[in-house]
C-alpha positions in Angstrom: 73.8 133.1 58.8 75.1 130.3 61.2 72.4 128.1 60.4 73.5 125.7 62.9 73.4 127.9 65.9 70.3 127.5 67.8 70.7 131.3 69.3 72.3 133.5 66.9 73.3 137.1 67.7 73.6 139.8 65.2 77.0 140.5 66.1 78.0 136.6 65.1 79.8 134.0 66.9 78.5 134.4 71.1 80.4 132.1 73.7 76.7 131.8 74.6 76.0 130.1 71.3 74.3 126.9 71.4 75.5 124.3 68.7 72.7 121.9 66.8 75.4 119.0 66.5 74.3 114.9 65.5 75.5 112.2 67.4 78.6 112.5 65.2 79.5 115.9 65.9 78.2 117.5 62.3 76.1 120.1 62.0 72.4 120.1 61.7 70.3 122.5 61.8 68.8 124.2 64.6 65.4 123.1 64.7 63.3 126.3 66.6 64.9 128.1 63.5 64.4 125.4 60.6 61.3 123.2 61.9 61.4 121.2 58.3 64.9 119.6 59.5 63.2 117.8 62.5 63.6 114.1 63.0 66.9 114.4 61.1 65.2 114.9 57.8 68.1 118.0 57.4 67.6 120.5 54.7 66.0 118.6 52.3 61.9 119.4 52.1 63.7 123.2 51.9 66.1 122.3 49.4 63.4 120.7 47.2 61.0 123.7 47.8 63.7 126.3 46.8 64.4 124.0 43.7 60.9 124.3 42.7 61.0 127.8 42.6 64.0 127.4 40.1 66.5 128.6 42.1 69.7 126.8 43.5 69.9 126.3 47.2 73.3 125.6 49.2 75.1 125.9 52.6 78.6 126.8 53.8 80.4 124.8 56.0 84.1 124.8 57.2 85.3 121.3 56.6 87.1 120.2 60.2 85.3 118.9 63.5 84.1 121.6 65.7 85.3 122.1 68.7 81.8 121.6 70.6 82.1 118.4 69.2 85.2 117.6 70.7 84.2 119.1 74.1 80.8 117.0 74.4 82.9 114.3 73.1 80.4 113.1 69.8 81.4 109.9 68.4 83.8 109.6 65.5 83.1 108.8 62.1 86.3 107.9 62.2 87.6 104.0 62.0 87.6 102.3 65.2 91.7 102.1 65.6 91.5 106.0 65.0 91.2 108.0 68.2 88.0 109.2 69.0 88.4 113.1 68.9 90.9 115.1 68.2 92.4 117.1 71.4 91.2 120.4 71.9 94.8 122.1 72.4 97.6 122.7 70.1 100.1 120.5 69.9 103.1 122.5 69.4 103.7 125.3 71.9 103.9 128.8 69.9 107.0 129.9 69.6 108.3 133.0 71.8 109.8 136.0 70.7 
């Protein structure tokens, strides 16, 4: 479950798909779908409910910036000398054949 997507498909990843991103470009939840991570509080109230219960709670994420980040051009945490995204295209041409 892309539990940063604010309209998720069945079939998965959409080019429609609208991104819940901070100011930062990470993740956060999409809040029509998780109404406990308003304000910023995140995952936590639902962490510490699943706890209760006994159970363990996590989330996946692919380490990286994403690349709606990039294209609504989030700040960096990234120190100030550091660019402030990364570019969006590769650097190295692929090779032909």
């Amino acid at each position: 479950m892309e539990w940063f997507v604010a309209n998720p498909v069945p079939e998965g990843n959409s080019k429609n798909s609208q991104f819940s991103l901070d100011d930062h470009g990470r993740y956060t939840p999409a809040v029509n779908r998780f109404p406990s991570a308003a304000g910023g509080a995140g995952f936590k109230s639902l962490a510490d409910y699943v706890h209760s219960l006994g159970l363990k709670f996590g989330i996946h994420i692919l380490r990286g910036i994403p690349k709606e980040a990039v294209e609504r051009t989030c700040r960096s945490r990234a120190p100030p000398t550091a660019p402030p995204m990364p570019r969006t295209v590769p650097i190295c041409a692929p090779e032909s054949r």
